[in-house]
C-alpha positions as CSV (number, residue, x, y, z in Angstrom):
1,X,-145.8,-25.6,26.8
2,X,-142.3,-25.4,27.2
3,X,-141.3,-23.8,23.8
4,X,-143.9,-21.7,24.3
5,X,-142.4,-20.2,27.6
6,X,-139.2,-19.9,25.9
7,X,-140.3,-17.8,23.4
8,X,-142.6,-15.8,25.8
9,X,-139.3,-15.2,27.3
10,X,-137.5,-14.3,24.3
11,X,-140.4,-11.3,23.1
12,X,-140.4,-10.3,26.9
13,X,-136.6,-9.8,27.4
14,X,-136.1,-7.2,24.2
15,X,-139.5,-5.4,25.0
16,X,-138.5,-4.6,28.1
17,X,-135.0,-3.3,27.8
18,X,-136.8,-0.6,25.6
19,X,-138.5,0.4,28.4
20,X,-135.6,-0.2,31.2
21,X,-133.4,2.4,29.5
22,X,-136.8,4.9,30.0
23,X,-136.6,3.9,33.5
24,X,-132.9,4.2,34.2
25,X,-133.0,8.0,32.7
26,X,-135.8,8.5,34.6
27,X,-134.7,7.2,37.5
28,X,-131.1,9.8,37.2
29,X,-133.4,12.5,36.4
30,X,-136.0,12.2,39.2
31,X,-132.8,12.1,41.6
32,X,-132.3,15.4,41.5
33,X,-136.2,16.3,41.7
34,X,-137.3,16.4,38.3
35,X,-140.2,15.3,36.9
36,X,-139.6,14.4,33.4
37,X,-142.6,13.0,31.6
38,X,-141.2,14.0,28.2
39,X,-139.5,10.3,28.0
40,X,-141.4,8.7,25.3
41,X,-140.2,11.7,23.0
42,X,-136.5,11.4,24.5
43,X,-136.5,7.7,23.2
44,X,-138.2,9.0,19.7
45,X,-135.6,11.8,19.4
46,X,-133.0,9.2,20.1
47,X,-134.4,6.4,18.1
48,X,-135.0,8.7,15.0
49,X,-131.2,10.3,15.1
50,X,-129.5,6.6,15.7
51,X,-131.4,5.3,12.5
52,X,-130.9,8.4,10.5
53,X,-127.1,8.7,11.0
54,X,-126.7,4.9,10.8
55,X,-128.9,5.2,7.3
56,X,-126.8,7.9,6.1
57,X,-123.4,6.4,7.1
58,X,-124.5,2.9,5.2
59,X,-126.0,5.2,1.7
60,X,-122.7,7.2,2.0
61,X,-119.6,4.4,2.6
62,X,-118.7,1.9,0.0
63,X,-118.3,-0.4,2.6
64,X,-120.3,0.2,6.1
65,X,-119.1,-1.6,8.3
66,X,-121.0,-2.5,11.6
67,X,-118.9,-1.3,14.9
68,X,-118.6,2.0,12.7
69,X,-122.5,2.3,12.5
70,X,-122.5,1.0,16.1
71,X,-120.5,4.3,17.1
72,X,-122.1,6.7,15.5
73,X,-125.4,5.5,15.5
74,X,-124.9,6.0,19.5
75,X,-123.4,8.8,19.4
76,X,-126.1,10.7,17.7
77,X,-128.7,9.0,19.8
78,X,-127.3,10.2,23.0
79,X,-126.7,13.9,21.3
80,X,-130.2,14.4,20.3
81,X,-131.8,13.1,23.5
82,X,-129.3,14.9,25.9
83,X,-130.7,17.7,23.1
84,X,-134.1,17.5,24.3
85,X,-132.9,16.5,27.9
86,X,-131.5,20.1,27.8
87,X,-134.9,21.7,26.6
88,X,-136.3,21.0,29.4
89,X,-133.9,21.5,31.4
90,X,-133.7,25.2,30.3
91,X,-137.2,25.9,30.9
92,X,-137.9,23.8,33.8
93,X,-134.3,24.6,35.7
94,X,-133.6,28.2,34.4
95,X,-137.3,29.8,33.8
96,X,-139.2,27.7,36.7
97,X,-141.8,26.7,34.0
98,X,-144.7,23.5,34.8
99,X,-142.5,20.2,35.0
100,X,-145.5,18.3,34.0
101,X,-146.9,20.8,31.1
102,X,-143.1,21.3,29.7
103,X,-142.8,16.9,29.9
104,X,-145.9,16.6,28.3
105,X,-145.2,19.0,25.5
106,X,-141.5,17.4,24.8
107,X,-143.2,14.4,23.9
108,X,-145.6,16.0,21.5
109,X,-142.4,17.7,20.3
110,X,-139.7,14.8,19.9
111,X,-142.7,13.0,17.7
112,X,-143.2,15.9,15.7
113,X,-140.0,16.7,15.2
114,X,-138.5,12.9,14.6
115,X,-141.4,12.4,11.8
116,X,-141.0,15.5,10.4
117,X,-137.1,15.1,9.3
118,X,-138.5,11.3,8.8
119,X,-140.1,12.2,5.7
120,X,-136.7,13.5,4.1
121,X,-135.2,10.0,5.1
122,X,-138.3,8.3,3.4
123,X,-138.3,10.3,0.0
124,X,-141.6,8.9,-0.5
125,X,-141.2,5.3,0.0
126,X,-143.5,3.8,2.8
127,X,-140.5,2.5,5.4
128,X,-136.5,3.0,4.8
129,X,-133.8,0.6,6.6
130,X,-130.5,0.5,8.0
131,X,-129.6,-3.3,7.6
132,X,-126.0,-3.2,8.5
133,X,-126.4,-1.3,11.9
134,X,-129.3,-3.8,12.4
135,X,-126.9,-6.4,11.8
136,X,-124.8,-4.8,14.3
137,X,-127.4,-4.3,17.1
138,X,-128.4,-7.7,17.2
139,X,-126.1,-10.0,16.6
140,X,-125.8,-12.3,19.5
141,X,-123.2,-13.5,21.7
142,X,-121.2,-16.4,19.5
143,X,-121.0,-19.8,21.0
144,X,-123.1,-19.0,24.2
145,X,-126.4,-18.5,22.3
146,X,-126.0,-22.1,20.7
147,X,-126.2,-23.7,23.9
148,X,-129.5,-25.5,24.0
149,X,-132.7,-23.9,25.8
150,X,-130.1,-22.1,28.0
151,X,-128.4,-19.9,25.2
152,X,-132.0,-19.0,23.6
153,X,-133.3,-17.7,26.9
154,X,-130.1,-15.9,28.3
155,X,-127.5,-15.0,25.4
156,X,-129.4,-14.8,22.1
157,X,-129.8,-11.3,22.3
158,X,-128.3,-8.1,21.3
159,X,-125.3,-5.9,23.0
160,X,-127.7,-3.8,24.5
161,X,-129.6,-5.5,26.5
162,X,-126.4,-6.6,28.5
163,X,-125.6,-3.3,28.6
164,X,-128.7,-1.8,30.4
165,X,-128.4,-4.7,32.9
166,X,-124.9,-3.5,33.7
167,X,-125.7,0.2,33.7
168,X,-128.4,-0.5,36.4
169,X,-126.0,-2.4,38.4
170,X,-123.5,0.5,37.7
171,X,-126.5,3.3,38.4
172,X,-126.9,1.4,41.9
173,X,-123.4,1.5,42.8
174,X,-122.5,5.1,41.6
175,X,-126.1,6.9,43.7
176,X,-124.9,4.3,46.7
177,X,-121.2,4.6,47.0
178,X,-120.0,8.0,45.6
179,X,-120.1,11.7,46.4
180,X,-121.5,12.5,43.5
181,X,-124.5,10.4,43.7
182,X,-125.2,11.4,47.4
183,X,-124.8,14.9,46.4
184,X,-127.0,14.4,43.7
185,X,-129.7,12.6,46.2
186,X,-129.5,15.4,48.5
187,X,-130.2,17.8,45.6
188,X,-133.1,15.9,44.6
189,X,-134.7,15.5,48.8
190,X,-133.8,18.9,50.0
191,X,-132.4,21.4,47.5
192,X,-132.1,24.1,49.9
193,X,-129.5,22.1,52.7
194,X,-127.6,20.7,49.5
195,X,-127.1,24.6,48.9
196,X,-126.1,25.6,52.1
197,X,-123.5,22.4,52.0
198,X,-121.7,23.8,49.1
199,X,-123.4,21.4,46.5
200,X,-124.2,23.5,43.4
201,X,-127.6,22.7,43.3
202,X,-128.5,24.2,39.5
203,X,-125.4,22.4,38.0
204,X,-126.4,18.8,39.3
205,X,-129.6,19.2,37.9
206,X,-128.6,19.9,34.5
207,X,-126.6,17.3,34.3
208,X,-129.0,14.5,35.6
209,X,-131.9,15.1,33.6
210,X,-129.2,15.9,30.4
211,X,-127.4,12.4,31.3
212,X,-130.9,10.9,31.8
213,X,-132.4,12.0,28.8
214,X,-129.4,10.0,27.1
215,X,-130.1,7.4,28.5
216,X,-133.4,7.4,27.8
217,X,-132.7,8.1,24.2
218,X,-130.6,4.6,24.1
219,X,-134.1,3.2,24.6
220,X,-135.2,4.5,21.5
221,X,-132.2,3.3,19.6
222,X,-132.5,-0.5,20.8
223,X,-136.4,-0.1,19.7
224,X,-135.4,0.9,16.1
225,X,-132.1,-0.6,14.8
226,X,-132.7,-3.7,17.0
227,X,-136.1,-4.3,18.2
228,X,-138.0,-3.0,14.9
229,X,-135.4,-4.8,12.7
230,X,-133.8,-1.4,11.8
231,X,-136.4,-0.1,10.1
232,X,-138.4,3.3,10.3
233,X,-141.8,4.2,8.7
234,X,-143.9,7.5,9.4
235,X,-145.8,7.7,6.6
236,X,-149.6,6.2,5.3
237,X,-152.5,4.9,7.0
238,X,-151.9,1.4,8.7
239,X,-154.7,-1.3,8.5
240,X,-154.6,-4.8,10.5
241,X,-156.1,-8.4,9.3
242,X,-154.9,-11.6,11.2
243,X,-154.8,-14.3,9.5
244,X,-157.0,-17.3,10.7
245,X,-156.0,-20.7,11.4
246,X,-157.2,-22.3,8.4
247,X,-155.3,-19.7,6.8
248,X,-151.8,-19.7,8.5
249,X,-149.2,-21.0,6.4
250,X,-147.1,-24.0,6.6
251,X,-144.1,-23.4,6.5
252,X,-140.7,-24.4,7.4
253,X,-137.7,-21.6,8.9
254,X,-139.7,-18.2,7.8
255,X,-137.5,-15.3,7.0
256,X,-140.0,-13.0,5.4
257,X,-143.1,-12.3,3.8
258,X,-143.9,-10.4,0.5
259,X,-147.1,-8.8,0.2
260,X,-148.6,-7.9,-3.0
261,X,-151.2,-5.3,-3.2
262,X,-153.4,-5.4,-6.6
263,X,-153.4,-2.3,-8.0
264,X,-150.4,-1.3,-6.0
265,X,-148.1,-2.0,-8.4
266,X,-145.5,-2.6,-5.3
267,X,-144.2,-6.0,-3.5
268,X,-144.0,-4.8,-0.1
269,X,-141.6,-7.0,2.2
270,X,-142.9,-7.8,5.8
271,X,-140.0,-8.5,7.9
272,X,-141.6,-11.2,10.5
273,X,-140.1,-11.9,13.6
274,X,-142.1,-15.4,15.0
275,X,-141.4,-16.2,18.9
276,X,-139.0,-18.9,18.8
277,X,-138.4,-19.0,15.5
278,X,-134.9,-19.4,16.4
279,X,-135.8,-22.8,18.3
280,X,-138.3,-24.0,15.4
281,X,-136.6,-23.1,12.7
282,X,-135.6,-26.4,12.3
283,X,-138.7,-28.1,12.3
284,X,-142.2,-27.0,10.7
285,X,-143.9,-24.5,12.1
286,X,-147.6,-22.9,11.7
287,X,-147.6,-18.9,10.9
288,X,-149.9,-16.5,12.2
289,X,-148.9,-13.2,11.4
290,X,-150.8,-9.8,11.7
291,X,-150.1,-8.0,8.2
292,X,-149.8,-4.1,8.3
293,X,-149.2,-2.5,5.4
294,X,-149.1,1.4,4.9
295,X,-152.3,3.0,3.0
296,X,-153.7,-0.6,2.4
297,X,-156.5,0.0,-0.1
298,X,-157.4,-3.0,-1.8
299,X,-160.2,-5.6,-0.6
300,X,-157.2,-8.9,-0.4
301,X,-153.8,-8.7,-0.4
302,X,-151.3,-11.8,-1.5
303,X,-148.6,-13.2,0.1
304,X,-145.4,-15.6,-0.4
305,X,-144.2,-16.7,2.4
306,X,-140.1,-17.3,1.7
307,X,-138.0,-19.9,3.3
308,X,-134.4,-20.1,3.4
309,X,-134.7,-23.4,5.4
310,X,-136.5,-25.2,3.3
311,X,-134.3,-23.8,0.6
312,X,-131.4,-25.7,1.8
313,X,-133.3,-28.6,2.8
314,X,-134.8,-29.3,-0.2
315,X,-131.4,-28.5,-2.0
316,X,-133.5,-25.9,-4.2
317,X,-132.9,-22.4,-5.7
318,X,-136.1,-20.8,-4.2
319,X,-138.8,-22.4,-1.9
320,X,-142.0,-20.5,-1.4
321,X,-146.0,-20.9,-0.6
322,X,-148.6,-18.6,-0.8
323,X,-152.1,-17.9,-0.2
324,X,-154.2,-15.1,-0.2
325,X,-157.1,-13.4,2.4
326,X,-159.6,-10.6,2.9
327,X,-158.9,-7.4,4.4
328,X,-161.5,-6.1,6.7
């Protein structure tokens, strides 16, 4: 029971930074009286661009290195959402069109758009990765994150979810305890007295749901390079088989699985991320892993389950099981 709850707490934590940045963009825009619903195509705009300049930075260096892939994976996150932040801001703001028709289109828009330059990234391959911006995303706070129960729960997680923690905290301060956040409520609860106080109603607008939508698009970023292990996929149809408990592997420390499709002619590697795995890593564990491979046709699939664990437990080259299962 109580591994369990630490590991519930360990998938809960990173899914929901994903969706605090959302909120915290939101939140800047609706302050000025927008409605934005065009967030979940924000965070793909800004999850696609992070991935695709960190991808191109780490197939164009001789050596990436992470704080560089860091910077300019951000960078270009925060571009291409304030990008689409500033789409609607144009024709909400400027040409008065339907908040909720233009929010609802943006998101059918930053999909399209971030799958459709996705297939370039792909060159026909059924995922691509940026492992050294991954690398960079999570890696967890040294020394802290080894202390017991404590450290797994509290500091075994990556730089960004501190950071949205201390941009709320900094959010709540600045639309609190500044003139530029009380100007920008006033905007937001009665345009028309902000105007006839001298607040330049148009301008403040702009620049929340822009600034928003950057914020949103962080989101995004942590969801790819972070969350989804730095890796992107568009392409293929994706099916599901769980495997039961008579089937679930026994293993000790997982750090991947390879899936071989007959007929395929291509070992497909299944990144798995198990709750807790940092806790039972050290002792064996049962596996139950949903496999989802893209354009699954064959009637079973194989897999080797790898341990790097057991490899240096056992004081051997390689260590591996496998077992095979239908797919419905």
């Amino acid at each position: 029971m109580h591994s369990s709850l630490i590991a519930w707490i360990m998938r809960a934590i990173p899914f929901g930074t994903i969706i605090m940045y959302g909120a915290l963009g939101e939140t800047v825009t609706e302050k000025s009286g927008n409605l934005n619903l065009g967030v979940p195509g924000i965070m793909y705009l800004g999850g696609f661009a992070g991935f695709a300049s960190a991808w191109a930075y780490e197939n164009s260096a001789a050596n990436p290195n992470g704080a560089v892939s860091i910077i300019i994976a951000m960078t270009c996150a925060i571009l291409a959402s304030m990008a689409g932040g500033l789409i609607y801001a144009f024709l909400t703001i400027s040409l008065r069109a339907n908040q909720n028709v233009t929010g609802l289109a943006l998101t059918t828009f930053g999909m399209g758009v971030a799958n459709f330059f996705g297939v370039f990234i792909l060159n026909g391959a059924s995922y691509s990765a940026a492992p050294v911006a991954n690398k960079a995303f999570s890696a967890k706070i040294p020394v802290l994150s080894g202390l017991g129960d404590v450290g797994q729960v509290v500091f075994s997680y990556g730089f960004l979810v501190y950071a949205a923690i201390a941009l709320a905290i900094l959010m709540h301060w600045f639309l609190t305890r500044t003139r530029a956040g009380l100007n920008l409520r006033a905007v937001g609860e009665n345009p028309a007295t902000a105007d006839a106080a001298g607040i330049n109603v148009t301008k403040y607008k702009y620049l929340a749901t822009c600034i928003g939508a950057g914020i949103s698009g962080l989101g995004g970023l942590y969801y790819v390079l972070d969350y989804n292990q730095g890796i992107w996929a568009t392409t293929g149809a994706w099916q599901k088989h769980r495997i039961t408990d008579h089937q679930a592997a026994h293993v000790i420390g997982v750090e991947a699985i390879h899936v071989l499709v007959p007929g395929d002619g291509v070992q497909h590697r299944l990144l798995v991320q198990m709750p807790g795995q940092r806790k039972l890593a050290q002792d064996a564990v049962h596996l139950r892993v949903a496999v989802e491979l893209p354009g699954l046709r064959s009637s079973s699939v194989s897999c080797v389950v790898s341990s790097g664990r057991a490899c240096s437990k056992l004081k051997k080259p390689h260590s591996a099981q496998s077992f095979s299962f239908p797919v419905t």
